[in-house]
N, C-alpha and C positions, 0 to 999 in steps of 0.2 A: 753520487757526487764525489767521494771520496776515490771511488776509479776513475772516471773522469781527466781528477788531479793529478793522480795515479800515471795514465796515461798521456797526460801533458808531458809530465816530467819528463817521462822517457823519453816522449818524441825531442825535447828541448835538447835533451844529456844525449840523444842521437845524432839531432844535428851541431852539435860543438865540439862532437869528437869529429864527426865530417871535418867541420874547417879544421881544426886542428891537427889531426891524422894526416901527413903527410904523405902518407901511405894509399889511405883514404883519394883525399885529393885528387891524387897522381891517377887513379881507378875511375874517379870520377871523368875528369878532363877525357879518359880514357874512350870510356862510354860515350859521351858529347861528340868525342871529335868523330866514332863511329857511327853514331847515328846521321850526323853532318855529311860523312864522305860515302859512308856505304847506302842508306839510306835518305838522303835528301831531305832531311828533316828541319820543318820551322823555317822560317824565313832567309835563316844562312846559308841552309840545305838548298833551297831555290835557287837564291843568286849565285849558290857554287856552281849548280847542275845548269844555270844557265852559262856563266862563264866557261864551262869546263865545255859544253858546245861552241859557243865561240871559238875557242880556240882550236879548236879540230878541226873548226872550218877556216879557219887561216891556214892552219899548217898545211890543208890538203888542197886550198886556194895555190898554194906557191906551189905545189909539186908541178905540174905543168910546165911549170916555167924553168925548175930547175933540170927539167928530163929534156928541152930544146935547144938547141946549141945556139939560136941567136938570143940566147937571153946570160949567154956566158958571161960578159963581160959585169952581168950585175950577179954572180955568183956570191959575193961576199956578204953584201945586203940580204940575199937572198938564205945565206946559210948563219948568221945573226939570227934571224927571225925564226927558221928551224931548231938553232940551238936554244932560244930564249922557251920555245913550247914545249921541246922536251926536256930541257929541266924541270919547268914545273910540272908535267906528265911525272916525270923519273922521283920528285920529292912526293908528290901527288902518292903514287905507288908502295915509295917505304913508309912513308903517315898511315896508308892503310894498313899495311904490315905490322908495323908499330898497334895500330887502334885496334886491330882483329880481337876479338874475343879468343879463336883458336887460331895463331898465326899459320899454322903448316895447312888448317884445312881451307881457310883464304887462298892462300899460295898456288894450291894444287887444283883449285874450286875452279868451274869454269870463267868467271868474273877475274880470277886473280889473275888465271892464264893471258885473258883478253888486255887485262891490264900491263902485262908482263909484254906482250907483243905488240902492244901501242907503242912502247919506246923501243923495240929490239930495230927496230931496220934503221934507226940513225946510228947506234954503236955498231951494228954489222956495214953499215958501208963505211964506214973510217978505214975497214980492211977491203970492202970487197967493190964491184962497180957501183955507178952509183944509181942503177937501173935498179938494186934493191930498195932504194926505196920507195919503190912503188907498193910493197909490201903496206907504207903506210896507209894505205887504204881502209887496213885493217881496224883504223881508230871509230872508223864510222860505225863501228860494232859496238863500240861502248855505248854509243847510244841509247844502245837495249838494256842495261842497265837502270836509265833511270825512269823512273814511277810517275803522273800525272801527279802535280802538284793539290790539284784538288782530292784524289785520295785521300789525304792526309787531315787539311785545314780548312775544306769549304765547310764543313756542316756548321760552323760558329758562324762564315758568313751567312749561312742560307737562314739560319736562326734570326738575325736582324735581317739579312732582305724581302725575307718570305712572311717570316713568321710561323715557325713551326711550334705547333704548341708544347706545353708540358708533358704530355701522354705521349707523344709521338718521335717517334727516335728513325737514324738515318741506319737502314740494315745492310745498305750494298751501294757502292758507287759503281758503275757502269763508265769505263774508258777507254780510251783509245789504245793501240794497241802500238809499243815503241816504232814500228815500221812504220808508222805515219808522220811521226816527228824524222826520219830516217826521209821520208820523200820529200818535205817539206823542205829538206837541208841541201839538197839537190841545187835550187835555183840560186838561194845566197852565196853555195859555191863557185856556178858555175859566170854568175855577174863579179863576184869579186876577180875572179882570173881574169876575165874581160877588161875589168878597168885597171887591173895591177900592168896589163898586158899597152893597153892603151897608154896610160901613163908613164911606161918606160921606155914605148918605141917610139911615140909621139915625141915629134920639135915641141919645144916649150911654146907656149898659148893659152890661149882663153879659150878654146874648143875642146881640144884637150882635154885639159884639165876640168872643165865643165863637165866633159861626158864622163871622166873618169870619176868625177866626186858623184855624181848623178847616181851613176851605178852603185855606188859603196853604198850610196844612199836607201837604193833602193833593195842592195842586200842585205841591209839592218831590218828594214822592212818588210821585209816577206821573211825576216830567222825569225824576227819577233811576233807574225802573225803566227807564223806554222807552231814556233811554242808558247801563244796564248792558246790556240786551238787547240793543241794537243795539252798542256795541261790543266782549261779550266773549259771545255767542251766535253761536260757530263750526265750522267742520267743518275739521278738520285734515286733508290729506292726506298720509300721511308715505308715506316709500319703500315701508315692510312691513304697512300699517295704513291703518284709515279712526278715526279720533278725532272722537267731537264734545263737545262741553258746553255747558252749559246753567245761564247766570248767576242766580245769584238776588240779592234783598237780604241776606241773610244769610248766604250762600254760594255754591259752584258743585255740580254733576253732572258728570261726567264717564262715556265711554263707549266701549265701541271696537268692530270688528269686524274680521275677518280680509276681505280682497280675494275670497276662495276661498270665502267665505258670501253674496257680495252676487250675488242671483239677476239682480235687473234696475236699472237707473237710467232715471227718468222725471223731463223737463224739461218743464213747458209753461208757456204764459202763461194765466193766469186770466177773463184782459180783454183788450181794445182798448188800452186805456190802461197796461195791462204793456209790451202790446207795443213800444206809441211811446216807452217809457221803458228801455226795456231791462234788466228785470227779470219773474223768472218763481218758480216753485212748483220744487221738487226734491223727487222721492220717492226712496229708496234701498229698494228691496225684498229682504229678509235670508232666511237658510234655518239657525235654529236647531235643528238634529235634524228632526224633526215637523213644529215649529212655525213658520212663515214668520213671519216681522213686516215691519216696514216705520218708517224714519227719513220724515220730513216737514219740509221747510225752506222758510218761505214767506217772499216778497219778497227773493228773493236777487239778488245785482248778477253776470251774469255765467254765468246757471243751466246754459244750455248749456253752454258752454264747461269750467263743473265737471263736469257731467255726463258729458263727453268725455274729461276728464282719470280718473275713476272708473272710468270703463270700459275704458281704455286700461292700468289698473290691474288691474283684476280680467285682462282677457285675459292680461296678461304673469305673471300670478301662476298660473295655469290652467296654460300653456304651458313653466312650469317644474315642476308637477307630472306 
């Protein structure tokens, strides 16, 4: 009892030097804002990693238009809107710098690099043509950077939706692999150019301006589908279970299977270019009574190594019956 007490105290006189320690504080905030911008963490981490898409699909929406010459005379509107995203890329940038745990090995790290080169071709064409900016293309790489939001914070929801018991814990989440949020970003770009394009060479009207709001419409639409899918379309591996689900706009699926039904697990690469990226296909082949079926997971980050973990699953589950 007396340690206990013991114990309280200190945690108490720990956390009141925290607030107090301005030192402290500062270290803290520090930590926070790194986990938020390097890692995507908790709910702010989300809505950053989702804004911080957004925005890179603006900026690379108007490139097009600024590289055509009948779109010159909206040059101004057009470099406004470049300026407004790479400043917050460029504060974006020194915040990480600032938050780094080791600022020099950020810097030099491939993430920092990537980081460092999302904002370089707007400060390099202030001197040079302005065909450099086509360099920005380069931003669609950050991409890769961020994590499946369900990594992180589903297993508290799968605890209320599912019901996983006391005994039974989440060993490995199963995701998608960032080049799928990377194809999915494709079509919101290529409808925003469409309607920015529409909107600006179009007489004023009702047509118009219908077709153009349509399309923004429906590039909200398919950003927003591509990253629910890609970050809450996962395969749970809990200790007694395989779990997956399946996000929608309107809701989720959810599914499960026992270890002791999963006949076979198949990893492979599709392409060439899986390969060099290191992303592949997963089939999980099931044995319903009768009826086999079979789960299908494409563009996954990591496919072997779930595939290893699945299997290493099912054998231990086999071998206790």
């Amino acid at each position: 009892m007396r340690e206990k007490n013991q114990n309280s105290g200190q945690n108490v006189h720990e956390q009141l030097r925290n607030l107090l320690d301005p030192h402290r504080k500062k270290e803290n905030f520090r930590k926070q804002l790194w986990e938020v911008l390097h890692h995507g963490r908790g709910h702010t981490g989300h809505a950053y990693n989702f804004l911080l898409v957004l925005m890179i699909l603006l900026s690379l929406a108007i490139l097009p238009l600024e590289l055509l010459s009948s779109f010159q005379r909206f040059h101004f509107a057009l470099n406004v809107i470049e300026i407004a995203t790479t400043s917050i890329f460029t504060v974006e940038y020194l915040l990480h710098i600032w938050a780094a745990p080791k600022r020099l090995r950020y810097m030099f790290s491939l993430f920092g690099i990537i980081d460092l080169l999302s904002i370089l071709p707007f400060y390099a064409g202030l001197f040079g043509t302005q065909y450099i900016k086509a360099l920005r293309l380069i931003r669609l790489v950050r991409i890769g950077e961020i994590d499946a939001a369900a990594a992180e914070d589903e297993e508290a929801v799968m605890e209320e939706g599912i019901g996983i018991t006391g005994e039974e814990t989440v060993e490995y989440i199963v995701t998608h692999h960032p080049i799928f949020l990377f194809i999915g970003c494709l079509p919101p770009i290529l409808a925003t150019t469409v309607a920015l394009m529409i909107l600006l060479l179009s007489a004023p009207g009702p047509i118009p301006v219908t077709a153009g709001l349509t399309l923004f419409f429906f590039a909200l639409l398919f950003l927003w589908k591509a990253w629910l899918d890609f970050s809450y379309d996962v395969i749970f591996i809990t200790s007694q279970r395989l779990i997956w689900q399946n996000q929608h706009i309107l809701g989720r699926s959810i599914n499960q299977v026992n270890f002791h039904a999963i006949t076979n697990v198949r990893p492979y690469y599709p392409s060439l270019v899986s390969y060099i990226m290191r992303y592949g296909s997963l089939i999980i082949e099931t044995a319903a009574g009768d009826e086999p079926g079979r789960i299908v997971f494409h563009v996954v980050r990591d496919h072997e190594k779930a595939a290893h973990k699945i299997m290493h699953k099912c054998f231990g589950s086999r071998k206790k019956d």
